[in-house]
N, C-alpha and C positions, 0 to 999 in steps of 0.2 A: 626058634620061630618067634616074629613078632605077634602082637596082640593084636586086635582088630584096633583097639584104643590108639595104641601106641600107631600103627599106620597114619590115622589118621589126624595126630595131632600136629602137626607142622602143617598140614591144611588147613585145619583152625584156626593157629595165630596168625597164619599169613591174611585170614579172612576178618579175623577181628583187630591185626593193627590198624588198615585204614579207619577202618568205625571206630576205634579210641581216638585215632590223632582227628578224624571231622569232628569227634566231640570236644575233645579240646580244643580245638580251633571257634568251634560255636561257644563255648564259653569262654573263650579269650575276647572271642568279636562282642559278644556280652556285658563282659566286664568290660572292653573296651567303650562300649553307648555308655556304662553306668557311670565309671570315670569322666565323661564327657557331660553327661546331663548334671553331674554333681559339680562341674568347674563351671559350666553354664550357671548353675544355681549359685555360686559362689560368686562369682561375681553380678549377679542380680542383685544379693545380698552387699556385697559392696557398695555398689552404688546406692544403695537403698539408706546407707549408714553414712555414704557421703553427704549424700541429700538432707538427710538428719543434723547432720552433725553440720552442716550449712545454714539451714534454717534454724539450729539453734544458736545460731553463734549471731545471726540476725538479730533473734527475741534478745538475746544478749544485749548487744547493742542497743536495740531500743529501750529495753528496761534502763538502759546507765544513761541512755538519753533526756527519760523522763526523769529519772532521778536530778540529773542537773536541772532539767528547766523546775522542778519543784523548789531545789536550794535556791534558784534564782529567782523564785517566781515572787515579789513581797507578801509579804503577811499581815494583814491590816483587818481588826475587830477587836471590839472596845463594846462593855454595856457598864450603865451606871445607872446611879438608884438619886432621888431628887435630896434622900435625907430629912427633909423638913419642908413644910407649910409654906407655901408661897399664895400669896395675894389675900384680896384683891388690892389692885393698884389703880391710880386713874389714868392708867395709860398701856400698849403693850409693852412688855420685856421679855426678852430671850433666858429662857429655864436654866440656872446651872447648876446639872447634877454633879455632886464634891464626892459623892462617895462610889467611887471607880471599883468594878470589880476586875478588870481586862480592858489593857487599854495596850493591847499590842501593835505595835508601830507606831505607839505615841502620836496618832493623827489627831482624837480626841482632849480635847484642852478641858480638865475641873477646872477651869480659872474662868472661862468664858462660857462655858460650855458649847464650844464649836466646832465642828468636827470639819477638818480638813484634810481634802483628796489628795493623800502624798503620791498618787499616779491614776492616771487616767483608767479610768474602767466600769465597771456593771458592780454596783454594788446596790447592797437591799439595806435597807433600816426598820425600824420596829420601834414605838415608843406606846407609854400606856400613861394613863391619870386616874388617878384615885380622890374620890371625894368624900369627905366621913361630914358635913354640916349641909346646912340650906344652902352655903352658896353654889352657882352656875360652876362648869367646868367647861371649856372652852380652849382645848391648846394644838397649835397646826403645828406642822416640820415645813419650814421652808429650806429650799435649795436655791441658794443667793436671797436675791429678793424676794422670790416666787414663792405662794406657798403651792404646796405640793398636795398633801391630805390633811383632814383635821380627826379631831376628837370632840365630840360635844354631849356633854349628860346637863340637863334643867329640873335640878332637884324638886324637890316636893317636901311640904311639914314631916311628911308620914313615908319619903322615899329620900334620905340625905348619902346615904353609903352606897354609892356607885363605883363600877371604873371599866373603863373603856381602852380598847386599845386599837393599832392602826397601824399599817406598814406598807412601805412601798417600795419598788426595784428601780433603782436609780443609772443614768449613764451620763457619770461624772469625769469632767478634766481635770489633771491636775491642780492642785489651789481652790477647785470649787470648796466653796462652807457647806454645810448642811447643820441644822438647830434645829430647834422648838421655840414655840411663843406663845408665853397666856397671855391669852384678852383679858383687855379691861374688866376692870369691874369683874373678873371671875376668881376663880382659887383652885388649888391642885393643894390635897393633902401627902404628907409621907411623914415617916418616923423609922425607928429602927428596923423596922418587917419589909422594908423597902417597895413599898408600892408601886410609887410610882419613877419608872425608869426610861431609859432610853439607850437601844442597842443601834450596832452597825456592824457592817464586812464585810471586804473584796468580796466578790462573787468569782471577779476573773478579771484580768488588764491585759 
């Protein structure tokens, strides 16, 4: 004789196969959305790396862009020191500082002391004077003819060691000059400690 068990166990499986294959089925259809939401995501990710790797390859570009227009762009600044005691004289003369720290692009001449625009652009200058006696100091930067600023100190018995200084943002063509001029009858000290000097530099062209 059968058991009660044993009756009724082919009822059983027959009752619990369905319910295993809908679960498997539900976790098929499951892993099916996760597989799908993960290629979804995978390719978000993609394009995300595209887009990247797009926009860097731009900043690329521009970087090696500016890099050329830097090698291309001139380079022009020069400052120099007077060296020694100028005036007075009874007349004006154009300052010429000999003792050159930086004279790159060779615009600035120690011979003349003139400094000339090898390309049009926005450049600044800078010059200063130094007076160690009684006498007046007195010295402008002109651009061509024009003076542009000056420098002026009117010593005293009891106030002879001054110094002054003055700069301006210039927008120069090519060939324009740019100098310094002591007045008459005034004096600008210098010696070794380099007092008194006179700077320049593209700004931009």
């Amino acid at each position: 004789a059968c058991s009660p068990e044993a009756k009724h166990r082919p009822l059983s499986q027959s009752l619990l196969l369905p319910l295993q294959l809908g679960f498997m089925e539900a976790t098929l259809t499951a892993s099916e959305c996760q597989v799908g939401e993960q290629k979804d995501l995978l390719l978000s990710l993609r394009a995300t790396v595209e887009k990247q790797s797009s926009a860097l390859q731009e900043l690329r570009a521009t970087v090696e862009e500016l890099k050329r227009e830097n090698r291309e762009r001139p380079k022009v600044a020069f400052s120099a020191s007077l060296s020694e005691t100028k005036g007075p004289f009874n007349t004006d003369i154009t300052l010429v500082y000999k003792h050159v720290f930086t004279n790159i692009g060779n615009a600035y001449s120690p011979v003349t002391g003139i400094f000339k625009a090898p390309v049009s652009g926005i450049y600044y200058f800078r010059f200063t004077a130094f007076g160690m006696t009684s006498k007046h100091r007195r010295v402008s930067l002109y651009k061509g003819g024009q003076r542009m600023v000056t420098v002026t100190d009117h010593s005293t018995p009891h106030d002879g060691e001054d110094s002054g200084s003055n700069g301006v943002t210039l927008q120069l063509v090519e060939g324009e000059e740019v100098y310094t001029r002591l007045k008459a009858e005034h004096q600008v000290y210098d010696d070794a400690a380099h007092h008194t000097t006179f700077t320049g530099f593209l700004i931009s062209a």
